[in-house]
N, C-alpha and C positions, 0 to 999 in steps of 0.2 A: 699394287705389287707388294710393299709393305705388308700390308695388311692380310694377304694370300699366305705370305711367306709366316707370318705372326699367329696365322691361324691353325696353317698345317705345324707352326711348332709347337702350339697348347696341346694338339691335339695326341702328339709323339710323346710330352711331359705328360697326360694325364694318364696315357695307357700303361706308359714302361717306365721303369726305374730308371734312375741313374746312370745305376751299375751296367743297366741291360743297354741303355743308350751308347755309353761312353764305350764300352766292350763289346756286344753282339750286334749293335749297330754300327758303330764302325767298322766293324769285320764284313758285315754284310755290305756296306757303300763300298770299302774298296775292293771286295771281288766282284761286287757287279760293274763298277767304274773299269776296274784293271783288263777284265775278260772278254767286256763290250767293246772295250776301245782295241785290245788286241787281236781278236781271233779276227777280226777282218782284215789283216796283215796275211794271215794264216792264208786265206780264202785268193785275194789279190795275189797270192806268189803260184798258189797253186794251180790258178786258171789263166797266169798269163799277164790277167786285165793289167792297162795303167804301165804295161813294162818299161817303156820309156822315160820312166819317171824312177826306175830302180835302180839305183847305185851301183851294184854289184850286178853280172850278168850270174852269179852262179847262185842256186837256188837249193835251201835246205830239200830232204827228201822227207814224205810223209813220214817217215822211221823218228828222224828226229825231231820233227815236231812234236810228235806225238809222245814222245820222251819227256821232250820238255814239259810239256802239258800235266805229266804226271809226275815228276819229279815237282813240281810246282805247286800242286794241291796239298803235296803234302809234306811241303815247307811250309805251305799257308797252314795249314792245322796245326801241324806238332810245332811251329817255332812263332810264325806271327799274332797267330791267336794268343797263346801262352803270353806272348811279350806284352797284347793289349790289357789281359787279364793282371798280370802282377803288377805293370804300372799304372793302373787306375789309383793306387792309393797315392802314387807322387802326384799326379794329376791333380787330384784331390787338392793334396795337402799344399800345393802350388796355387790355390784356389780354383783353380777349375769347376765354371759350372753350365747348367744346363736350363734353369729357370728363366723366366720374363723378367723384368725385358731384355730383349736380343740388343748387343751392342750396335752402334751405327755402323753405316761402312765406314765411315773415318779411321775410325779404329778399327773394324776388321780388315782393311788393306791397310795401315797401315803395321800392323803387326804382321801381318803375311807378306809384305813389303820386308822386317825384318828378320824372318823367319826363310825368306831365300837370300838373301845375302849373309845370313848366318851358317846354313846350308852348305851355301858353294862354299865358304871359305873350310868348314872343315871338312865337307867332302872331297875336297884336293889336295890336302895333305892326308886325308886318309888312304884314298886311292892311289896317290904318289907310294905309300908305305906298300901297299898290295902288289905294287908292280915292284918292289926287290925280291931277288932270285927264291931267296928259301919260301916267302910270302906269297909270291906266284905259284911256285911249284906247288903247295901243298895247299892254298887257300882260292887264291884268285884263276886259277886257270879253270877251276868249273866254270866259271861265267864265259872264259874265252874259249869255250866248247865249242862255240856258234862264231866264227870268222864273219860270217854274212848270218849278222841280226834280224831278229825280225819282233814285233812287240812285246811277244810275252817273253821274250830273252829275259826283258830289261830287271827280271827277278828272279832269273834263273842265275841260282849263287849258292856257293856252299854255305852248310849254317852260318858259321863262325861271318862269313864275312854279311852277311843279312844283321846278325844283330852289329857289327863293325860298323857298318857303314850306315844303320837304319838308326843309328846314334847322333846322327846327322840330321837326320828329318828329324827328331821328335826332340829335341835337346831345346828347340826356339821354344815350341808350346811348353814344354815342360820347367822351363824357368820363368815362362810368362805367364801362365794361367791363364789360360783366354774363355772366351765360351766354347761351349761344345759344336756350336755351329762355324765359329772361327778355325778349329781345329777338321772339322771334317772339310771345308773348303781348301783349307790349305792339302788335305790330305788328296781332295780329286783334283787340285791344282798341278802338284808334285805326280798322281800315276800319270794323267795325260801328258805329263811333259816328258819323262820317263821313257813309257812306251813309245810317244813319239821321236824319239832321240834313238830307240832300236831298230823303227820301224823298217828300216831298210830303203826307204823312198824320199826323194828330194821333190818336193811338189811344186808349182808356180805358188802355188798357197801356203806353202810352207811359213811358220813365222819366223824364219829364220831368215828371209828375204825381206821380213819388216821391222824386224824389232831388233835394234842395234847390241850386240855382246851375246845376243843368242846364240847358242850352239848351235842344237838342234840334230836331224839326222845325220847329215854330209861331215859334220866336225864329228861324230861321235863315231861312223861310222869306221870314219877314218882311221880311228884307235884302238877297234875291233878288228883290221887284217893287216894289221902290222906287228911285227916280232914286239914281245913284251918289254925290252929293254930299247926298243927306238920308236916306241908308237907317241907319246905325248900327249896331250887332248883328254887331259885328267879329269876337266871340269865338270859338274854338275850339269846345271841351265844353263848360265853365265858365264863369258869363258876369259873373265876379266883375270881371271888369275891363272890361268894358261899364259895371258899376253904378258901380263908383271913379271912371271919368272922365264920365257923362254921357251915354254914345253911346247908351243903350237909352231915353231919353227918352219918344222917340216910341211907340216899341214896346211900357215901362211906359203912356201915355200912352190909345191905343187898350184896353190891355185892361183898364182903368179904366171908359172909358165901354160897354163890354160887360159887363163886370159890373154897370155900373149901368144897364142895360136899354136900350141901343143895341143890340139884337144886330143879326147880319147877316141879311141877306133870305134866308129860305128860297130853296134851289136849285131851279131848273127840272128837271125831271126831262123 
């Protein structure tokens, strides 16, 4: 496997630059990453399939998907592109690189081990700031366009709060220098958890049924159809700093009295 993975990355350093790796290759892995893993949210709402497993009974209209879909594109060109291209030089000069030999995975989870608990800690105070009034009103409520999320939400945002909040993701790499392969893992690590945290569905599979402090969809959704000033459920991944300060109350609170036999009304079919 090693040695699979060592070959296909000689073969990436021999043909493209740097420049072209760190910048048009990472632009390319996270829209194929971001769009594969999303439009099948797209697909699942609109045929129905899986509904038992949907959070919300109420269901975007193709109008606004397709909104989102294009407002999206061209966030990703005129602001995410832009942002990979001007900060290669930090990158850089952080030591970032892209040559043999590839670190171990010791190091690359452990650095991507650092780099989401660095994450969650300032994307919860950041997102905490987004949800005061003047913040909301003029920044953060593009994103709560979509009360019932669906994957490719989860980057549906006005600029300002894309590069706000995208200061969050890239702050760990960018004062660690890692390799280029550390950073794009960490990069399909972060959309697929993302999307899955909009996706709008609570699965048996979900890992938020296995992996302790997960968020995931059901915490996040939760934050998404609730008035901006009482919704809660700030956190990123993690929602260790939702329980420190208080803000999942509500949310512990609800699925309290569903466990103790409040559930919700069977859906209409």
């Amino acid at each position: 496997m090693a040695s699979m993975v060592e070959s296909a990355w000689t073969y990436l350093i021999t043909h493209f630059s740097d420049f072209q790796l760190a910048c048009l290759g990472s632009f390319f892995l996270h829209e194929s990453i971001f769009f594969l893993s999303g439009l099948p949210f797209i697909l699942l709402e609109r045929a129905g399939w899986l509904s038992k497993y949907k959070i919300q009974n109420k269901n975007n209209t193709p109008a606004a998907q397709e909104k989102c879909i294009t407002r999206l594109l061209l966030y990703h060109f005129c602001v995410n592109l832009p942002v990979m291209i001007f900060s290669y030089p930090v990158f850089r000069f952080m030591g970032m690189r892209s040559t043999l030999p590839l670190p171990s995975w010791k190091v690359i989870s452990t650095q991507i081990l650092f780099y989401f608990i660095l994450e969650d800690f300032i994307f919860y105070w950041g997102h905490r700031i987004l949800h005061t009034k003047w913040l909301y009103k003029h920044v953060h409520s593009v994103h709560h366009e979509y009360a019932t999320p669906f994957g490719l939400t989860s980057e549906y945002a006005h600029p300002a709060e894309i590069l706000f909040l995208g200061f969050a993701t890239i702050v760990g790499p960018a004062i660690t220098g890692p390799h280029l392969i550390t950073l794009w893992l960490w990069m399909v690590l972060r959309v697929l958890e993302t999307v899955e945290a909009h996706c709008g569905y609570h699965f048996p599979w979900s890992l938020s049924n296995f992996l302790p402090l997960y968020g995931g969809a059901d915490f996040h959704d939760y934050h998404h159809r609730l008035l901006y000033t009482k919704s809660g459920n700030y956190s990123s991944t993690f929602v260790y700093m939702d329980w420190i300060f208080g803000t999942d109350k509500g949310y512990r609170k609800l699925k309290e009295l569903k466990s103790g036999g409040d559930e919700k009304a069977p859906k209409k079919m």
